[in-house]
C-alpha positions as CSV (number, residue, x, y, z in Angstrom):
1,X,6.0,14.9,-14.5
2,X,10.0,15.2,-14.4
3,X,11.7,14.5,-11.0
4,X,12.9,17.5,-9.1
5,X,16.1,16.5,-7.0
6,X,16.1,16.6,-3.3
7,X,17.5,19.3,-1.4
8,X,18.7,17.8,1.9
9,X,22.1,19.0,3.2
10,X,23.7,17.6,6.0
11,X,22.6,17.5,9.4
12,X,23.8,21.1,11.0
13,X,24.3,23.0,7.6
14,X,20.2,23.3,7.3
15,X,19.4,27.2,7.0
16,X,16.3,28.0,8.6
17,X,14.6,31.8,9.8
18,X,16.0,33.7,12.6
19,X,14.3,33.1,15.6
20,X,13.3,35.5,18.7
21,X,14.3,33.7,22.3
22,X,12.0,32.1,24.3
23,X,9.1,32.6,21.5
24,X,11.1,31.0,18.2
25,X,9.3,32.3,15.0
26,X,6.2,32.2,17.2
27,X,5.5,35.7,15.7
28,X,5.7,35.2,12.1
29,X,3.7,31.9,12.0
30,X,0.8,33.7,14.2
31,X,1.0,36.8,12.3
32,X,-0.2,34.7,8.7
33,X,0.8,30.7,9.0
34,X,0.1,29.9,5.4
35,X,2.4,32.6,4.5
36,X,4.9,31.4,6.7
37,X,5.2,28.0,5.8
38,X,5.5,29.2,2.0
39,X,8.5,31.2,3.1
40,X,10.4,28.7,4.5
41,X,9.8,26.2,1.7
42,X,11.0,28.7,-0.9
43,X,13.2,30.4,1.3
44,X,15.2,27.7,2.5
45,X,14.5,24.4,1.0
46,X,12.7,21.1,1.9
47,X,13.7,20.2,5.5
48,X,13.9,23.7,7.4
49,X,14.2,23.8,11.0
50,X,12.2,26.4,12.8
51,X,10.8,26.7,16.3
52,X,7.2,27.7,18.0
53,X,8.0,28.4,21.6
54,X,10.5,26.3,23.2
55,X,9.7,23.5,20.7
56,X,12.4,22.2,18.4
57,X,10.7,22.1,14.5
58,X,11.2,20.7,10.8
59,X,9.1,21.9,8.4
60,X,9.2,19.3,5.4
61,X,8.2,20.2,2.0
62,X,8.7,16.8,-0.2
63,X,5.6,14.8,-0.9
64,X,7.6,11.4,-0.4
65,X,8.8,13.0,3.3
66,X,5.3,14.1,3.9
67,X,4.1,10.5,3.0
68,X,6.7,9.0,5.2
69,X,6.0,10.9,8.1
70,X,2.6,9.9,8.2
71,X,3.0,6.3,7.8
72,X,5.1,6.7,10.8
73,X,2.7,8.0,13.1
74,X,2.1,5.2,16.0
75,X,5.5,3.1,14.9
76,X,8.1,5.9,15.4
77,X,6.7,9.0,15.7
78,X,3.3,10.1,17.5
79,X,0.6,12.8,17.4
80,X,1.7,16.4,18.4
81,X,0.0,17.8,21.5
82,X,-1.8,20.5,19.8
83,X,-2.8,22.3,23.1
84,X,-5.9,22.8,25.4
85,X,-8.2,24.1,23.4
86,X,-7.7,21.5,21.1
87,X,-8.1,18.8,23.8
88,X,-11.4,20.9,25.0
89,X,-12.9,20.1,22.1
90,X,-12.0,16.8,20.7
91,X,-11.6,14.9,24.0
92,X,-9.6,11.5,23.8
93,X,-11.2,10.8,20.4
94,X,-10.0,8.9,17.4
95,X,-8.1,12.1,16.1
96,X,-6.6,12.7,19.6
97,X,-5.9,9.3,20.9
98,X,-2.8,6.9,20.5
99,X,-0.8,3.5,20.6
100,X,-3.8,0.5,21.6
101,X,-6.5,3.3,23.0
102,X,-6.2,4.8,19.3
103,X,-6.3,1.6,17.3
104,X,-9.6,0.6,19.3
105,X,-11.5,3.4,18.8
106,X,-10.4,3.5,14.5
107,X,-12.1,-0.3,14.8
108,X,-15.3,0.7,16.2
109,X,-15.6,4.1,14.2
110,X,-14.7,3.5,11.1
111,X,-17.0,0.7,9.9
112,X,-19.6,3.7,10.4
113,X,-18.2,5.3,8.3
114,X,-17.2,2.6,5.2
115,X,-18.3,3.6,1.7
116,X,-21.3,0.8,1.9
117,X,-22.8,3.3,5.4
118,X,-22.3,6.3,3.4
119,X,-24.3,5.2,0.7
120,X,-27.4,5.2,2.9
121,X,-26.5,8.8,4.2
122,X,-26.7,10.3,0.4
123,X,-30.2,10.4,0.2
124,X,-30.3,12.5,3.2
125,X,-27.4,14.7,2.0
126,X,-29.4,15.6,-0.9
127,X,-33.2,16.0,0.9
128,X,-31.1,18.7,2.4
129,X,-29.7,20.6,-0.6
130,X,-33.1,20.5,-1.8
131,X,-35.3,22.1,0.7
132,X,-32.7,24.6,1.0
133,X,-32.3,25.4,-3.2
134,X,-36.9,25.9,-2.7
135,X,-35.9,28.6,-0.8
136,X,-33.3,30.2,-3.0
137,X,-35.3,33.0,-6.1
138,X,-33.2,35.0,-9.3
139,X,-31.5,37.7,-8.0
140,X,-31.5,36.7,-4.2
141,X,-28.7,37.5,-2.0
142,X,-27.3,35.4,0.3
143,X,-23.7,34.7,2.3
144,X,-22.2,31.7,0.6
145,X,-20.0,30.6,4.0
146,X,-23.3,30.8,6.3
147,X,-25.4,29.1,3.8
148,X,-23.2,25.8,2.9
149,X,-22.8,25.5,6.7
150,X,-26.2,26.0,7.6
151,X,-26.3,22.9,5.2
152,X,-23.9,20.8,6.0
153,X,-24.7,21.2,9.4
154,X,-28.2,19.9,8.8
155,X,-26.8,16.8,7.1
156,X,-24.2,16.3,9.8
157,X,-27.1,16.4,12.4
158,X,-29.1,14.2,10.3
159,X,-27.2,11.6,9.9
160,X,-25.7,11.3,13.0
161,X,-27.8,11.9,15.3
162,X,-30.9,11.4,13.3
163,X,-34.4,13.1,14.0
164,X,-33.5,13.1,18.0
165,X,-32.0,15.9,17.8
166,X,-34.5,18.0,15.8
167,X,-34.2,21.9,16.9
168,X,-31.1,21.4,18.7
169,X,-29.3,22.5,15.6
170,X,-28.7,26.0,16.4
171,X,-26.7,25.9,19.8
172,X,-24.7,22.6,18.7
173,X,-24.2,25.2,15.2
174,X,-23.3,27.8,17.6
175,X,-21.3,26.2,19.8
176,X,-19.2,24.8,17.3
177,X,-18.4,28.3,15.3
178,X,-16.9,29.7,19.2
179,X,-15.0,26.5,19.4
180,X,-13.7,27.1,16.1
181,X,-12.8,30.6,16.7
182,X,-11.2,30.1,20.0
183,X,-9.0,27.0,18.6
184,X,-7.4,28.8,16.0
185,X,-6.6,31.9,18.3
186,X,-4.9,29.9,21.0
187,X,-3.2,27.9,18.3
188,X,-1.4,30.9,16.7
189,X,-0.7,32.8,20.0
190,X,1.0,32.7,22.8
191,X,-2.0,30.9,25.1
192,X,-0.7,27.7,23.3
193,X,2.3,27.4,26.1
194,X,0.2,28.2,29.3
195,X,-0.5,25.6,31.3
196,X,-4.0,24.4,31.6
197,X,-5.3,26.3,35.0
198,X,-4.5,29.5,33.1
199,X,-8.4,30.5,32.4
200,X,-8.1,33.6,30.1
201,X,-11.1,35.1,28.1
202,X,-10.9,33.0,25.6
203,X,-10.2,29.9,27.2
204,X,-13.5,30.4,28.9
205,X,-15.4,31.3,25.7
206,X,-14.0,27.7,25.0
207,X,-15.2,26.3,28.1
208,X,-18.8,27.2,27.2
209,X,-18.7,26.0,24.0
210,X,-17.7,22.9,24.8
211,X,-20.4,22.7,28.0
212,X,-23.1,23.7,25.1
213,X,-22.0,21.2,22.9
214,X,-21.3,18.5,26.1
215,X,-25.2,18.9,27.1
216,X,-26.8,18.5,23.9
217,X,-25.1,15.6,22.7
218,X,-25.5,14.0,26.2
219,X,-29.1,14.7,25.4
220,X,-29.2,12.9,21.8
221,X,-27.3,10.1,23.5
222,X,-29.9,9.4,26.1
223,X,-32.6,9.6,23.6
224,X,-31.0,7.3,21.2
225,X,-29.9,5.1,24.3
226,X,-33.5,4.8,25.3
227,X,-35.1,4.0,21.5
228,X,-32.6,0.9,21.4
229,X,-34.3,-0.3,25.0
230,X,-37.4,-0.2,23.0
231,X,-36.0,-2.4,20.7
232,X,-36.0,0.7,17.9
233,X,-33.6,0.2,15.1
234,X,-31.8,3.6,14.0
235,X,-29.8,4.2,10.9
236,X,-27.5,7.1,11.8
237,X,-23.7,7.5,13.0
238,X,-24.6,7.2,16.4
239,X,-26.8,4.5,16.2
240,X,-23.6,2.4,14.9
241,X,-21.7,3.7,17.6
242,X,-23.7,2.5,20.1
243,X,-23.9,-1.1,19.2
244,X,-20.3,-1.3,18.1
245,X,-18.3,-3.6,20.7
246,X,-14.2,-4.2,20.8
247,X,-12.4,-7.9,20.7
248,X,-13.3,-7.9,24.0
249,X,-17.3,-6.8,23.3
250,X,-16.8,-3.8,25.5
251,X,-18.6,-0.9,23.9
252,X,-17.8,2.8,23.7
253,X,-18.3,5.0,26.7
254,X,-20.4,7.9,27.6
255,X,-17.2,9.8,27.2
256,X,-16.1,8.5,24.0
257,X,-19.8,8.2,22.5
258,X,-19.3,12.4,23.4
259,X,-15.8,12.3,21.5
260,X,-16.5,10.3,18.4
261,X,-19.8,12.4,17.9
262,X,-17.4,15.4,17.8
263,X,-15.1,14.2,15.8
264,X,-17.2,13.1,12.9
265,X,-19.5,16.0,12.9
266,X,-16.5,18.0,12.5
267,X,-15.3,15.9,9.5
268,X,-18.8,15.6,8.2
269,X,-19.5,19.7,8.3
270,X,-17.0,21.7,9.0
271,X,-14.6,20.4,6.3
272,X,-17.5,20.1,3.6
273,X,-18.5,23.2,4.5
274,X,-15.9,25.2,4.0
275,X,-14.5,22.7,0.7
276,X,-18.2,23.8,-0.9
277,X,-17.4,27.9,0.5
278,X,-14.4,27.5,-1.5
279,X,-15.3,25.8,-4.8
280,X,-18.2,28.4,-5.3
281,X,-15.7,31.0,-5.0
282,X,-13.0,29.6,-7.7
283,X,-16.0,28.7,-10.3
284,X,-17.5,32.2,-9.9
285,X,-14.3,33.6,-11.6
286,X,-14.6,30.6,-14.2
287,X,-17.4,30.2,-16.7
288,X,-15.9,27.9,-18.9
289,X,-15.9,25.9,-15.8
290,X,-19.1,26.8,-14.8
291,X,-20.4,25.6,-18.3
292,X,-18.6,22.1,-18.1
293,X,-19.7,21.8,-14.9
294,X,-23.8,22.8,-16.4
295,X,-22.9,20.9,-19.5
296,X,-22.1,17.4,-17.2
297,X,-25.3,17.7,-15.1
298,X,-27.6,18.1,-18.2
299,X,-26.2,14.8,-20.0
300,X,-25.9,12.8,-16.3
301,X,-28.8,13.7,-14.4
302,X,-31.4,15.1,-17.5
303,X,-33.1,17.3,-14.8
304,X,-33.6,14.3,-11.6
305,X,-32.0,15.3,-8.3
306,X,-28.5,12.8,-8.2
307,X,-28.1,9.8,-6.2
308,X,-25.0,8.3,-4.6
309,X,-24.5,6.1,-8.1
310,X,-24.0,9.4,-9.9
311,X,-21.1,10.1,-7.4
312,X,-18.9,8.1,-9.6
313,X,-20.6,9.8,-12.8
314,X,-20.0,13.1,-12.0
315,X,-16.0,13.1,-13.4
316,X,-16.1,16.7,-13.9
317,X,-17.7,17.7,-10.6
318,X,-15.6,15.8,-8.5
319,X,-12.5,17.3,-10.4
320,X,-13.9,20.6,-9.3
321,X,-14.3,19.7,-5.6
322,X,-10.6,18.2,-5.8
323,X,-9.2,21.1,-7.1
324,X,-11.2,23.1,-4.5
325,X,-9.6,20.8,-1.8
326,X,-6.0,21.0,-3.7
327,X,-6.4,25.2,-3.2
328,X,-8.1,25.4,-0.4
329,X,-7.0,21.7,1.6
330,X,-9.4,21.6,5.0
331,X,-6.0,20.0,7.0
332,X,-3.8,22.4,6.1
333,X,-1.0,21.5,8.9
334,X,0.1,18.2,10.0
335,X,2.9,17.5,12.7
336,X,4.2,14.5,14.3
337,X,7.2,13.9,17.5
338,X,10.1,11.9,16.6
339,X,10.3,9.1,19.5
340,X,13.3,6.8,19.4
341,X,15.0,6.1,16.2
342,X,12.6,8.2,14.2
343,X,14.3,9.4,10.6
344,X,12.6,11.1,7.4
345,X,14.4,10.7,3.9
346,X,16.9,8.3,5.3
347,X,18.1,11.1,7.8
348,X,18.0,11.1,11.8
349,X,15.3,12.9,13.6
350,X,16.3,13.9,17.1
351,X,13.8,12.5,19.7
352,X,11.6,15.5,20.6
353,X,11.8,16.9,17.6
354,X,8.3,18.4,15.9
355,X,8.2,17.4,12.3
356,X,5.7,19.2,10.1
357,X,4.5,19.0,6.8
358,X,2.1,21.7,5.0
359,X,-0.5,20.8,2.4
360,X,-1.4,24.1,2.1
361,X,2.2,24.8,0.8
362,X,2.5,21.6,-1.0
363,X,-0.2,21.8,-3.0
364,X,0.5,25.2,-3.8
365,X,4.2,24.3,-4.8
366,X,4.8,24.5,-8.7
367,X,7.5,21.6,-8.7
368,X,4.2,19.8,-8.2
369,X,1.0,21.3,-9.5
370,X,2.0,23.5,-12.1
371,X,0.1,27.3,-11.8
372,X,-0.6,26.2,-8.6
373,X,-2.4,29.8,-7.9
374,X,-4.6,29.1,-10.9
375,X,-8.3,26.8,-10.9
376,X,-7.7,24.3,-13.3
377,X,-10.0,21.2,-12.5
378,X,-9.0,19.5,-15.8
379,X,-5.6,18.4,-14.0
380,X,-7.3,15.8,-13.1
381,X,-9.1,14.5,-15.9
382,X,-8.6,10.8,-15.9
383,X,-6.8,10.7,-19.6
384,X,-4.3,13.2,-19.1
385,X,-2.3,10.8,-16.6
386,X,-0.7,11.6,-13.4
387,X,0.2,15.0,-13.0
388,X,2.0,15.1,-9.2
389,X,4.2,12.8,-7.6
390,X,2.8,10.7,-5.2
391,X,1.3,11.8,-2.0
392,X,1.2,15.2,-3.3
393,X,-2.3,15.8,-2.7
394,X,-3.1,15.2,1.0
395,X,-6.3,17.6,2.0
396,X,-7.3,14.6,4.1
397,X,-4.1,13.4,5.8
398,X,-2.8,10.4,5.1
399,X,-1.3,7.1,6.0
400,X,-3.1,5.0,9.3
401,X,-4.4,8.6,10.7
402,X,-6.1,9.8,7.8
403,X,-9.2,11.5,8.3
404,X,-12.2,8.5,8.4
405,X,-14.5,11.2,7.8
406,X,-13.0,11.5,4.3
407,X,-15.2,9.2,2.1
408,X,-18.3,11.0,3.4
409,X,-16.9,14.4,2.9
410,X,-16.0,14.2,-0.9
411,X,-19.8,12.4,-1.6
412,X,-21.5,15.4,0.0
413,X,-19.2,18.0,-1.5
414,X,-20.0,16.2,-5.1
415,X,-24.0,15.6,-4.4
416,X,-24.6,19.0,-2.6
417,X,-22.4,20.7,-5.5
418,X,-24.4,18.7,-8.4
419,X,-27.8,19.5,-6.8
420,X,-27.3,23.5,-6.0
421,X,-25.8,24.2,-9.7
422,X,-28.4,22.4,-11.3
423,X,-30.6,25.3,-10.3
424,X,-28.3,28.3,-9.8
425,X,-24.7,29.8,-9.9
426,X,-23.5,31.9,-6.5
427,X,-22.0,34.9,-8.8
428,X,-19.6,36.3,-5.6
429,X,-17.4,38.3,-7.8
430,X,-14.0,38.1,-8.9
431,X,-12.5,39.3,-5.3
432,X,-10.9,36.9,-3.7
433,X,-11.4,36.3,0.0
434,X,-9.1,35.9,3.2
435,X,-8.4,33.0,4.4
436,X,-8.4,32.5,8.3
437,X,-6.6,29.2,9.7
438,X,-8.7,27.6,12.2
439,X,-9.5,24.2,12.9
440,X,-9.8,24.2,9.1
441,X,-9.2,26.9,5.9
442,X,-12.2,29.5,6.9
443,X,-13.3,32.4,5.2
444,X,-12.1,35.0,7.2
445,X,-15.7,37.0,6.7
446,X,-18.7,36.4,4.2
447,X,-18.8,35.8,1.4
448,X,-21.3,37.6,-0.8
449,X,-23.4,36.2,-3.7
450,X,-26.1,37.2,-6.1
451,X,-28.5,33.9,-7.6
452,X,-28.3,33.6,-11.1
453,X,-29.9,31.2,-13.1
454,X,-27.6,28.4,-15.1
C-alpha cells in the first residue's frame, strides 16, 4: 500500500474541537465515543488535542504513533487511571497493575495462557459448541448476542475454573453483564471525576456485582485449593494459577487469585463473545462469504467436529473472525500518561498528558483498510500480501500490555465459528445493529436470528 504523509504540525498550531469549561468535550465523547474519535481524526488530523474533564488529551490516529505508544507503556508512559468502576472490577490485576507489581503478575499469568495450554482448552471449547448446536432445529429463533455468550461463558467457566464451579454459571453470567453495564456508563459520564466515597445508583449496582462475583470465585478458589491438598491434579486456568510461584517462589494471593480470574474470564468471554455476535452479523448480509466459509469446512473437516490442529487450517475462517475483529475491534480505546521525557513521532509529550489511540477509528480509516465500512475477509488472504501498514490492526492491544488472553480468544472464535456453521447459518437480516461501548464493542440490544440450514 502507498505511504500517506504524516500530518504533524508544530507544537501549538494543533487544531483540535472546542471544548466546554470544566467538562472539555466530555459531552460529545459520552454522547457516541466511536463517533467522536472519527471526527477528530477526519476533522483535524493525526495528533488532535482534546480534553475529558480537567484532563489534558491527544488523540493519535497513525498506526506507527499507535505502535509507539504502546511499546512505551512502563518505560515512559504508564496505564491511564480509567476510574472506579473500572478498579471495582478488575482489582490490581495484570491489566490494572504497573512497573515490578505488573511485570510479576504477566510472569505467572501468562504461561497459562501460552499457545501449548490453550491447545488442551480446544477440546472443551468445542464440547461446548456442540451440546449447544443439539439444541438448535430449522426455523428456530434465537438472540444471537445471548446465545454466543451463554457459550462462551460456559467455556470460560470450564476452563478456568473447571467442574468446581458447576451451576454457578448464572450469577458469575449475571454479575458480569451489571458490571459491564455500569462500567461503560461511568466511563462516558460525568461519575468518572467523582471521588470514590461518592456512592451513586450505579456505583452501587457496581458494588453488588462485584460482591456476587467476589463470593463465587472465593468459593471455586477454596474448592480448587482443597483438591490440591488431596493431592488432585487439575487442568484449568486456575489450577496453573495456583501453583505458579515468582523468582522468589512466592505465589499469587487470595486477592490476586480473585483478580487474574477476572481478568482472563473477561478476555476469554466477553471479547469472544461479542467478536462471534459480530461476525454472524457481517456474514448474514454476505453469502458469497457464507459459501466460502461452507465450501472451507466441507473440504477441511469432511463432516468431524474440528480440533485445535484445524485452527491453522481454517485460512478462510480465521480471515472472517479477523475482519470481524478489524470492524468490530473488542479494545476499541487505548490511552497511556506521558511521565518524564515521554515523546510520540519524535515530538514532546507534556508530562500529564493523556495520549489516546483508537482502533475503532483506525481500522475503520481508508488510508489503511480500503472500504473500510465494507466486509471483505479476502484482505487477508495470505497471497494477496500486506495490505495495511504496520500496527494497523490492533483489536488486542499491543506492545508489552497486549491482551494475554489473545491467543485463546482467536482459537475459540475460529473453533466455535467452524463448529456452529457446519450445521446452520444465523440469518439476522440485513439491519445493522447499534453498537454500545462498554468494557468492549456490545450490541446495544439483541440481535435476532432465524436457523437455516447450510
Amino acid at each position: 500500500m502507498r505511504g500517506v504523509t504524516a500530518t504533524l504540525l508544530p507544537p501549538g498550531t494543533e487544531r483540535g474541537p472546542r471544548r466546554w469549561p470544566f467538562i472539555g468535550n466530555l459531552p460529545a465523547f459520552a454522547r457516541d465515543p466511536l463517533a467522536f474519535f472519527e471526527s477528530l481524526r477526519d476533522g483535524y488530523g493525526d495528533w488532535v488535542p482534546w480534553a475529558l474533564g480537567p484532563q489534558r488529551n491527544v488523540l493519535v490516529s497513525r498506526p506507527e504513533h499507535a505502535g509507539e505508544l504502546l511499546g512505551s507503556v512502563e518505560k515512559t508512559f504508564r496505564p491511564t487511571e480509567l476510574g472506579w468502576a473500572f478498579r471495582q472490577l478488575l482489582g490490581n490485576g495484570v491489566v490494572v497493575a504497573t512497573g515490578a507489581d505488573w511485570r510479576r503478575k504477566r510472569a505467572l499469568v501468562q504461561p497459562a495462557v501460552r499457545p501449548r495450554q490453550v491447545r488442551s482448552y480446544a477440546a472443551t471449547m468445542v464440547e461446548c459448541t456442540d451440546a449447544l448446536v443439539r439444541d438448535w432445529a430449522e426455523g428456530g429463533r434465537i438472540d444471537v448476542h445471548r446465545e454466543m455468550a451463554g457459550l462462551t461463558q460456559r467455556i470460560a467457566v470450564r476452563t478456568l475454573f473447571g467442574s468446581d464451579a458447576a451451576g454457578r454459571e448464572a450469577p458469575i453470567s449475571a454479575a458480569m453483564a451489571t458490571a459491564q453495564r455500569e462500567l461503560g456508563a461511568e466511563f462516558r459520564g460525568l461519575t468518572l471525576f467523582l471521588p470514590p466515597w461518592v456512592r451513586t445508583p450505579g456505583r452501587r449496582r457496581m458494588r453488588r456485582a462485584v460482591d456476587v462475583l467476589d463470593r463465587e470465585i472465593a468459593h471455586v478458589i477454596r474448592e480448587h485449593e482443597a483438591a490440591s491438598a488431596r493431592g488432585a491434579e487439575r487442568d484449568d486456568l486456575l489450577s496453573r494459577l495456583l501453583a505458579a510461584r515468582d523468582e522468589h517462589g512466592g505465589p499469587l494471593s487470595r486477592k490476586e487469585l480473585r483478580d487474574e480470574s477476572i481478568t482472563l474470564y473477561i478476555g476469554g468471554h466477553e471479547t469472544t463473545s461479542t467478536t462471534l455476535t459480530w461476525a454472524w452479523q457481517l456474514l448474514s448480509a454476505a453469502p458469497a462469504a457464507r459459501d466460502r466459509l461452507a465450501e472451507e469446512l466441507d473440504r477441511v473437516l469432511g463432516g468431524r467436529l474440528p480440533t485445535y490442529e484445524d485452527y491453522e487450517r481454517l485460512a478462510w475462517t480465521r480471515q472472517v473472525v479477523k475482519e470481524a475483529l478489524r470492524m468490530y475491534p473488542p479494545v476499541w480505546l487505548i490511552s497511556a500518561v506521558a511521565g518524564d521525557a515521554a515523546s510520540i513521532g519524535g515530538r514532546s509529550v507534556p508530562a500529564g498528558t493523556a495520549v489516546w489511540t483508537s482502533p475503532w477509528s483506525m481500522h475503520r480509516d481508508p488510508r489503511w483498510f480500503p472500504d473500510p465500512g465494507a466486509f471483505r475477509p479476502e484482505r487477508w488472504d495470505a497471497d494477496a500480501g500486506p495490505l495495511a501498514v504496520e500496527q494497523a490492526w490492533i483489536p488486542f492491544g499491543g506492545g508489552p500490555r497486549a491482551c494475554l488472553g489473545a491467543r485463546f480468544a482467536l482459537v475459540e472464535a475460529v473453533l466455535v465459528l467452524a463448529v456452529l456453521a457446519q450445521r446452520f447459518h444465523l440469518d439476522s437480516g440485513p439491519e445493522p445493529v447499534a453498537v454500545f461501548p462498554g468494557l468492549t464493542l456490545q450490541p446495544a440490544g439483541p440481535v435476532p436470528a432465524t436457523l437455516r440450514r447450510p
